[in-house]
PAGU-961061 format. One record per residue: residue in one letter; x, y, z of N, C-alpha, C, O in turn. Coordinates in steps of 0.02 Angstrom, whole numbers, plus 50000, padded with zeros to 5 digits. Layout:
<pts>
AXYZXYZXYZXYZ;...
</pts>
This chain:
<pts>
X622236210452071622576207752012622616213151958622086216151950;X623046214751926623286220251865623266215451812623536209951812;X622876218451760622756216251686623296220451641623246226451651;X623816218751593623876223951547623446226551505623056223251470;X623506234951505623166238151461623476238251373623236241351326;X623926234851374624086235251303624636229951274624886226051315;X624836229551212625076225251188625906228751194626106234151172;X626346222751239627136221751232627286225651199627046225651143;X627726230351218628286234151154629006226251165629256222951120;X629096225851220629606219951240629536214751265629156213251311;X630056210251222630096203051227630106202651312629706200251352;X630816206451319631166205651417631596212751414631596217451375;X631916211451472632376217251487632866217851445632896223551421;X633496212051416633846211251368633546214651280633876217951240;X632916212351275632646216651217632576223851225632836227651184;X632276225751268632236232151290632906235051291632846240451260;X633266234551302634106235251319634246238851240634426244451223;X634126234251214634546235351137633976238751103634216240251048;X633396240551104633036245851070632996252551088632856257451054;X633196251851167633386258951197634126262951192634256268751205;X634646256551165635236258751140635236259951083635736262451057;X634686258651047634656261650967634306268550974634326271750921;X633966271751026633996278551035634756281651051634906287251032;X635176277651085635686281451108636246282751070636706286751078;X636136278951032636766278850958637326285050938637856284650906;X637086289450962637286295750969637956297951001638396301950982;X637866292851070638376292051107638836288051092639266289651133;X639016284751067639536279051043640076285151024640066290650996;X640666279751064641406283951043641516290751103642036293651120;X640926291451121641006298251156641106296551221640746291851235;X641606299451290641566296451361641096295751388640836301151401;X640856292251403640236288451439640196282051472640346276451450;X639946283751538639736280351577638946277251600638496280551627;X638936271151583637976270051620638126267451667638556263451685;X637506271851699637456268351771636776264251782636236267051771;X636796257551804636056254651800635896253551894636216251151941;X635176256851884634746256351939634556249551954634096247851918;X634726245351990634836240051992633876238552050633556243252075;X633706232252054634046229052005633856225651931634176221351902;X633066229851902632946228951850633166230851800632936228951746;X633736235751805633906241651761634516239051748634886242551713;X634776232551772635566229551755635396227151688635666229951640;X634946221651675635036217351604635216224651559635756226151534;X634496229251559634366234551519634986239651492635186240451434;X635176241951538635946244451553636506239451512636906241851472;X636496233351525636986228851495637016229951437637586230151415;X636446231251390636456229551337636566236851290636726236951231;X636446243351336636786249151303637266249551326637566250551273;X637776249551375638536248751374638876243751336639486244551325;X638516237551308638906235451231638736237851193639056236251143;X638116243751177638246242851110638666249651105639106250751064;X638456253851153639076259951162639756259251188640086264151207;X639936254551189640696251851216640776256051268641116260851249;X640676256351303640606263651376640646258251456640466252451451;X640856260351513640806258051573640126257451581639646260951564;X640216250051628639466247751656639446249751731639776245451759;X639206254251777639506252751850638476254151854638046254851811;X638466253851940637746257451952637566262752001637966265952036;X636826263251999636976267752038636246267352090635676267752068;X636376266752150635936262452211635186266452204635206272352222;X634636264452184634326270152202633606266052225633426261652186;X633246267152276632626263252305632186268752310632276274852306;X631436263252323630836269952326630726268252409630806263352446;X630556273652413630336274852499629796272752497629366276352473;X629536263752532629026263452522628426266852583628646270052631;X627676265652575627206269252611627006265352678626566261352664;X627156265252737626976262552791626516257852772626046260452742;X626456251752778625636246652779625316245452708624926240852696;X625546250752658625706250052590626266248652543626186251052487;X626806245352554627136243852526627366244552439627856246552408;X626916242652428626766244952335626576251852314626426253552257;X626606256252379626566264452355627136268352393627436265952441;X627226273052372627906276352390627686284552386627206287452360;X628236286652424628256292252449628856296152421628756302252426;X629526294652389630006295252382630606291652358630446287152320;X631286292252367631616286652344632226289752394632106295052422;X632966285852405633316287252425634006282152387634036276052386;X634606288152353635016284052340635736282752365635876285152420;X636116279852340636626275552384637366281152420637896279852448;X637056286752402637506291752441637296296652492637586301452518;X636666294152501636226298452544635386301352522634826301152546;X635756304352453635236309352423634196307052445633926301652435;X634066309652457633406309552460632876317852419632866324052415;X632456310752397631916315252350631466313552375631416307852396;X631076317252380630186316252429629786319552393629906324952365;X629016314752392628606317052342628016322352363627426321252351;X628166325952383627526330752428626966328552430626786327152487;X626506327452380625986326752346625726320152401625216319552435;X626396315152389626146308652427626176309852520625956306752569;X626526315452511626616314552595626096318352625625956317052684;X625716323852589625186326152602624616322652594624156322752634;X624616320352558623936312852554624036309552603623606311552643;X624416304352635624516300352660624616304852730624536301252779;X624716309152741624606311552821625266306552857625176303452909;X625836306552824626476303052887626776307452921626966312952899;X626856305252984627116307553032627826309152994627956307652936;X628296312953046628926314253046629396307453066629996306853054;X628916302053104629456298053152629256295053091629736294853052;X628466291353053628646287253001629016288652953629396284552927;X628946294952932629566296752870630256294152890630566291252846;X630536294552947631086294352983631406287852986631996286452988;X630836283752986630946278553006630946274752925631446271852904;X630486275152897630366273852817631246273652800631676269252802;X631236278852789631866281952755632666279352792633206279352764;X632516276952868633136275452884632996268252869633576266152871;X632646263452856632566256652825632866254052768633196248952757;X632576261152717632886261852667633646261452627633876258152581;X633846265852664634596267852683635066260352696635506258252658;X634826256952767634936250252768634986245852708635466243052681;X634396246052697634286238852617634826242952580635266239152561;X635006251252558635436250452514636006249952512636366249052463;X636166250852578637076248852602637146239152612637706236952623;X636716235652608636656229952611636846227352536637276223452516;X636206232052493636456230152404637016233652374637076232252315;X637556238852404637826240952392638536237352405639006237852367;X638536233852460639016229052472638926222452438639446219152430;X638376219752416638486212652385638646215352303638876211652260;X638506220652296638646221452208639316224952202639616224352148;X639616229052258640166233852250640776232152303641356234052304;X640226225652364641096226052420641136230852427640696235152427;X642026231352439642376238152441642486242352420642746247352446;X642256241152338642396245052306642036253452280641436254652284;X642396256852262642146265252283641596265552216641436260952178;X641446269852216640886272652149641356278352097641696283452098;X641156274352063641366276652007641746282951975641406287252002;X642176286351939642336290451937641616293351858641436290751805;X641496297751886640946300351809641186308451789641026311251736;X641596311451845641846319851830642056318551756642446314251736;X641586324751708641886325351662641456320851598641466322851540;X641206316651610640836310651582640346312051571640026316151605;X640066308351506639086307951503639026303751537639246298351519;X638636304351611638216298751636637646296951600637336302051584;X637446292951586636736291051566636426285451603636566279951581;X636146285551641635696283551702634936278451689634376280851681;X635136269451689634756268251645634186263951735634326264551795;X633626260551705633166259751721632566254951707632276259751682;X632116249851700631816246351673630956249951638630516248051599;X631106256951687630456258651681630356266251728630616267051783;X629996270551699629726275851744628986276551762628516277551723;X628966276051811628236276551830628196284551880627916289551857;X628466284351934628266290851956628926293951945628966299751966;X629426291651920629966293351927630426296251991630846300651991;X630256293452028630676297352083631296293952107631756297152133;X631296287652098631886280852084632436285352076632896286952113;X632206287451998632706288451938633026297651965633596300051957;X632436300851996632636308652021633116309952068633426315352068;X633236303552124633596302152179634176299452148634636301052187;X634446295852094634886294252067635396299952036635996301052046;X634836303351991634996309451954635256315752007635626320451994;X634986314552060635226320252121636106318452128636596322152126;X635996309152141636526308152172637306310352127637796313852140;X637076305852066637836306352021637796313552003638216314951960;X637416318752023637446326051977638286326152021638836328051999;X638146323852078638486327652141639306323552117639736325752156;X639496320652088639816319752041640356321251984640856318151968;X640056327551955640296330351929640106329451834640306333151789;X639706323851830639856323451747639766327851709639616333251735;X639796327551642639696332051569639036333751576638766339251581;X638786327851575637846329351546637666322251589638036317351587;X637186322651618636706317551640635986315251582635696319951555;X635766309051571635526308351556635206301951553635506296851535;X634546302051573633926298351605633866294751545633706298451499;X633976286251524633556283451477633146278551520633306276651577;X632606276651486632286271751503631626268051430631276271251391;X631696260151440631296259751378630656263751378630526268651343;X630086258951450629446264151441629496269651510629926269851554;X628946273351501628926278251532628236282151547627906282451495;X628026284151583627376288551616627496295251586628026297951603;X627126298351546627246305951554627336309151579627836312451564;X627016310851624627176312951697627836312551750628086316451790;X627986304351723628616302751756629406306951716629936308751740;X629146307151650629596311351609629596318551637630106320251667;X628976323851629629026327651656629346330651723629536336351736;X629346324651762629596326751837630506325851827630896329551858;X630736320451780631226317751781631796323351753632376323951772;X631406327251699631656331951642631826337551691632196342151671;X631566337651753631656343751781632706342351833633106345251870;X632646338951813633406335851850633806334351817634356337051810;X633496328051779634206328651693634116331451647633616334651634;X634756330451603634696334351568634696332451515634996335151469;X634316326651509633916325051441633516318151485633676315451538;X633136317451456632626311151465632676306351390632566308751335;X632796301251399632626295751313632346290351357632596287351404;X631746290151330631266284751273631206281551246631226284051190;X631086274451243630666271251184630006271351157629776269751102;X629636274951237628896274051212628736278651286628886276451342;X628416284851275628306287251348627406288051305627206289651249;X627106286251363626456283951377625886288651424625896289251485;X625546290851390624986295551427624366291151430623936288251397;X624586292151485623906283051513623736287451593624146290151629;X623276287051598623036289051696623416283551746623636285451801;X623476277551729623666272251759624326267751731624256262551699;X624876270051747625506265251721625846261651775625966262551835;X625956256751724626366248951749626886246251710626736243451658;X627446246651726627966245551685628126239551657628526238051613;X627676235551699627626227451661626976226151626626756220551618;X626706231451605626326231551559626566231551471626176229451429;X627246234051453627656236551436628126230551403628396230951347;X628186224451452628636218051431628326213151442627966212451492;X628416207751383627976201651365628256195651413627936190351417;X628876196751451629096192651496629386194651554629996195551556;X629006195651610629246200251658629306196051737628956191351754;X629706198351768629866197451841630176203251866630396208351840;X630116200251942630436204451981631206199452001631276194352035;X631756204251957632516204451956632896200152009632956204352053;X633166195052031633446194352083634046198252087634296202052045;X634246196852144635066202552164635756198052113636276200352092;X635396189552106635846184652082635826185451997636276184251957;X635126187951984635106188951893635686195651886636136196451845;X635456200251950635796208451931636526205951917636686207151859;X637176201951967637726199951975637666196451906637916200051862;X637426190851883637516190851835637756193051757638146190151719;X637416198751746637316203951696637946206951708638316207151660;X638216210051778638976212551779639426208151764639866210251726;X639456203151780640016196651760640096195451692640576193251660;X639496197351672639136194651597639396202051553639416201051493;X639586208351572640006213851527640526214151553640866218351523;X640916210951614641566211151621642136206051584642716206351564;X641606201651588641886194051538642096196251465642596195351431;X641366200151454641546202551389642016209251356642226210151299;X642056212751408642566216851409643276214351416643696216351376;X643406210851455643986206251463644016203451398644476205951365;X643566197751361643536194151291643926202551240644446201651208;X643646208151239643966213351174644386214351200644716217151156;X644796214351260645486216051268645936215351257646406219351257;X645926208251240646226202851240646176200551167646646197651141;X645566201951130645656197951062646266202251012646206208251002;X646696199250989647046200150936646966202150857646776198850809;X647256210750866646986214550802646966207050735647246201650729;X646476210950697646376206950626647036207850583647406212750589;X647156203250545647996203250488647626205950445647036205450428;X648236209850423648156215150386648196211650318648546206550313;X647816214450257647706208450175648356210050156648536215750170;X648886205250118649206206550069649046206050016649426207549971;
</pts>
């Protein structure tokens, strides 16, 4: 059982959303695209592509979990292939070549599975040229977010850039080495991090909350398209 070590910075993901878009403020007006790591990283994401009026799309990214350990990881792999591997863990853990192999082609599976219920047919995104900013619910070892950052580099955008509300130091450090900026709400030098340590109301995301949240900025994108400029005073 995990105790939190500290008191809520966040209500939920939706709060978190809009305090991590008040770091990003910067960006408003400017081309930009977020991409949310689904599928905790959709509410979060939702709520900085309104307040930056910017595209919502995502971007697939899973952790390679550890044979018989499930809740520890080795790596991540995202929805175009890219794979990041954590040395450190694969030398601890002593895995074979066939378990890596096998790990990683599982992986691959689950994300062409979530890649079709959230995207169908549809292609990924255009970002050449664009600030990606690459959002997330949380960094812990960061390697999620490194396999993401591999993937859209390949892409083409302006500048990549890693937000997330909380964060591991460490996980920053590793993350900073790929994008090209890291933001914060609160990065945390703790020996032991938990990203739901972090939010006062937490779960684990369904695929049906993630769909949601997209319906929920397309609606509303559709709603400003459509609304009719203000009359002008006489």
């Amino acid at each position: 059982m995990h105790f939190p070590r500290q008191h809520p910075i966040f209500d939920n993901r939706f709060d978190a959303g809009r305090q991590l878009a008040e770091k990003l403020g910067e960006f408003r007006g400017q081309p930009v695209i977020v991409l949310a790591i689904p599928n905790g990283g959709v509410p979060v994401a939702l709520q900085v592509a309104l307040a930056l009026g910017a595209q919502l799309d995502l971007v697939i990214s899973r952790k390679i979990p550890l044979p018989l350990r499930p809740e520890g990881g080795f790596g991540a792999v995202a929805d175009d292939g890219t794979v990041m591997f954590d040395q450190e863990a694969l030398k601890k853990n002593s895995l074979t070549q066939q378990q890596i192999s096998y790990q990683v082609s599982k992986v691959r599976s689950e994300i062409q599975q979530r890649s079709l219920l959230y995207r169908g047919g549809r292609p990924l995104s255009v970002a050449s040229g664009k600030i990606a900013i690459i959002v997330d619910d949380g960094l812990a070892s960061g390697y999620t977010m490194m396999a993401a950052v591999e993937s859209v580099r390949r892409r083409r955008p302006k500048e990549i850039v890693a937000a997330v509300p909380a964060a591991s130091a460490t996980a920053v450090k590793q993350v900073a080495r790929v994008a090209d900026r890291v933001v914060t709400v609160t990065t945390a030098f703790v020996p032991r991090f938990y990203v739901s340590d972090y939010y006062r109301y937490w779960h684990v995301l369904s695929d049906e909350e993630g769909l949601k949240c997209l319906r929920e900025w397309q609606r509303r994108r559709y709603d400003a398209s459509i609304k009719p400029p203000s009359s002008p005073h006489t």
